[in-house]
C-alpha positions as semicolon CSV with decimal commas, in nm:
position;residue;x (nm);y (nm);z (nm)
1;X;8,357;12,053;2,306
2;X;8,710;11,999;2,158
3;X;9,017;11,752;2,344
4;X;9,153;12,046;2,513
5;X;8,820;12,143;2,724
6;X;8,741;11,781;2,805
7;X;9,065;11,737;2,844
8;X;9,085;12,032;3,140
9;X;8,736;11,888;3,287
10;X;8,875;11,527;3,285
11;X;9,184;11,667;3,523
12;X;8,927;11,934;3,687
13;X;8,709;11,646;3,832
14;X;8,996;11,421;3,904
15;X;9,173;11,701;4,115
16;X;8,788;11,742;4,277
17;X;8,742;11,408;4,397
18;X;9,137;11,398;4,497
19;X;9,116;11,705;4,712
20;X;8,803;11,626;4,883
21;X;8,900;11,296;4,968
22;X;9,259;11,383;5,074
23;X;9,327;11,762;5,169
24;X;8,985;11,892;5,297
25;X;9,106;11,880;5,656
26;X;9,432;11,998;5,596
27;X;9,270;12,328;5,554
28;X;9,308;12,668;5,813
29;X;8,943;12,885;5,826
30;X;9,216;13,159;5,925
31;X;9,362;13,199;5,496
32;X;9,666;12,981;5,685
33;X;9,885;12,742;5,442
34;X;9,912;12,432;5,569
35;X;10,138;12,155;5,512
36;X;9,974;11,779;5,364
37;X;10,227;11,481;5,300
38;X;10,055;11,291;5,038
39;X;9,994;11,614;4,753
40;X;10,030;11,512;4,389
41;X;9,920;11,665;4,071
42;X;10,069;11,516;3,822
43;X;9,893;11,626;3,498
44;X;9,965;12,037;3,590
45;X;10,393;12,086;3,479
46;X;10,589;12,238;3,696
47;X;10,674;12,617;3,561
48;X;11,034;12,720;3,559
49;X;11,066;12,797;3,934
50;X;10,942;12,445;3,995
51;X;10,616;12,532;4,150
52;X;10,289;12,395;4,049
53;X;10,014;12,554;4,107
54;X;9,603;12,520;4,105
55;X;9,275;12,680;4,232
56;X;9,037;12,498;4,345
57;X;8,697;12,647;4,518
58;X;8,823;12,771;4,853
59;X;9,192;12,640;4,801
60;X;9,525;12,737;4,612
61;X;9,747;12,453;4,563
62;X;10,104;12,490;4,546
63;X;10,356;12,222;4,513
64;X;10,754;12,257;4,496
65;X;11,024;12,045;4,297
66;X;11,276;12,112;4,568
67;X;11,192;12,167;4,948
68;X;11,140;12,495;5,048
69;X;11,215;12,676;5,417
70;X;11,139;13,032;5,524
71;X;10,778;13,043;5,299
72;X;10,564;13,361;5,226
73;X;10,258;13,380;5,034
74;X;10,125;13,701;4,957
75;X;9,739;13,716;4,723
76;X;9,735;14,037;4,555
77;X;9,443;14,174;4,388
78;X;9,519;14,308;4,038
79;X;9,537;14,683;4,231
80;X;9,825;14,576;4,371
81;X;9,709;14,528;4,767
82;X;9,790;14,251;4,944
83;X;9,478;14,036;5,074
84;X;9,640;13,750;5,251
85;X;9,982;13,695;5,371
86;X;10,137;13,401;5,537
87;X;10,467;13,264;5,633
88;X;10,547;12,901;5,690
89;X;10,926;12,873;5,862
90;X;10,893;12,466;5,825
91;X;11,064;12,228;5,511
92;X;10,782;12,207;5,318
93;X;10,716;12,052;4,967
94;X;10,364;12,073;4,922
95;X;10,151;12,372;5,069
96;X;9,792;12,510;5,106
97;X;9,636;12,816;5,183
98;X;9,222;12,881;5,189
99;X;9,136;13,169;4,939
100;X;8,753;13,123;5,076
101;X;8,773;13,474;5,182
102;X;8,822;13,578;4,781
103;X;8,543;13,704;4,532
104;X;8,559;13,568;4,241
105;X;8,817;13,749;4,029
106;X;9,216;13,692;3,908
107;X;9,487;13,742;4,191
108;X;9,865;13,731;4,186
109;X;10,058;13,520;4,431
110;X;10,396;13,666;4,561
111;X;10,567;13,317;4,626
112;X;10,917;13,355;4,833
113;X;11,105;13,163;5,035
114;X;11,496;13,087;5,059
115;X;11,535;12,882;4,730
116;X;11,243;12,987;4,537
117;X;11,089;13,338;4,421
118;X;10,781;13,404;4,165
119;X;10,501;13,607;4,096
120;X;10,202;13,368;3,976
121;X;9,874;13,466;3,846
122;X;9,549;13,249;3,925
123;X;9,184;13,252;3,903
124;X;8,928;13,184;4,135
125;X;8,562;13,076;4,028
């Protein structure tokens, strides 16, 4: 196992043991994104749009630089149809929303909201 795998597995667990402790009630059985106040992820950069972002299990991560109002999530399978939308009107900084619902595969998130726009590509396991 090179650095770089153990390196992803150190920060894999971590985020494991962070999110079941912190964020596991935070989440919506409806594929809802809901807001937490305490979300940090500190080893994943922020991409140029300032969002972070990370799947884990049943839940896709997202976290903004800046504040954010007027937020829509869209998952899009790689045929291009839209599996879950959501909008979230309130400030928010640090979001949620349950991909349970998912097979296992790689889907596109439409992120847009007043400030912020991009098209981010994740796997789920």
């Amino acid at each position: 196992m090179n650095s770089k795998t153990a390196y992803k597995k150190i920060v894999l667990a971590i985020c494991l043991i962070w999110f079941s402790a912190t964020v596991i009630n935070a989440q919506d059985s409806e594929g809802s994104i809901s807001a937490i106040n305490d979300f940090s992820i500190n080893t994943i950069e922020y991409n140029p749009n300032g969002i972070k972002i990370l799947a884990l299990d049943n839940t896709l991560m997202l976290n903004f630089k800046e504040n954010v109002t007027s937020l829509k999530f869209e998952v899009i399978n790689n045929k291009g149809k839209i599996l879950l939308s959501k909008e979230e009107a309130n400030v928010v900084q640090e979001s949620l929303l349950n991909i349970a619902n998912l097979e296992t595969g790689v889907y596109w998130v439409r992120v847009s909201s007043d400030n912020v726009k991009d098209f981010l590509k994740f796997s789920k396991k």
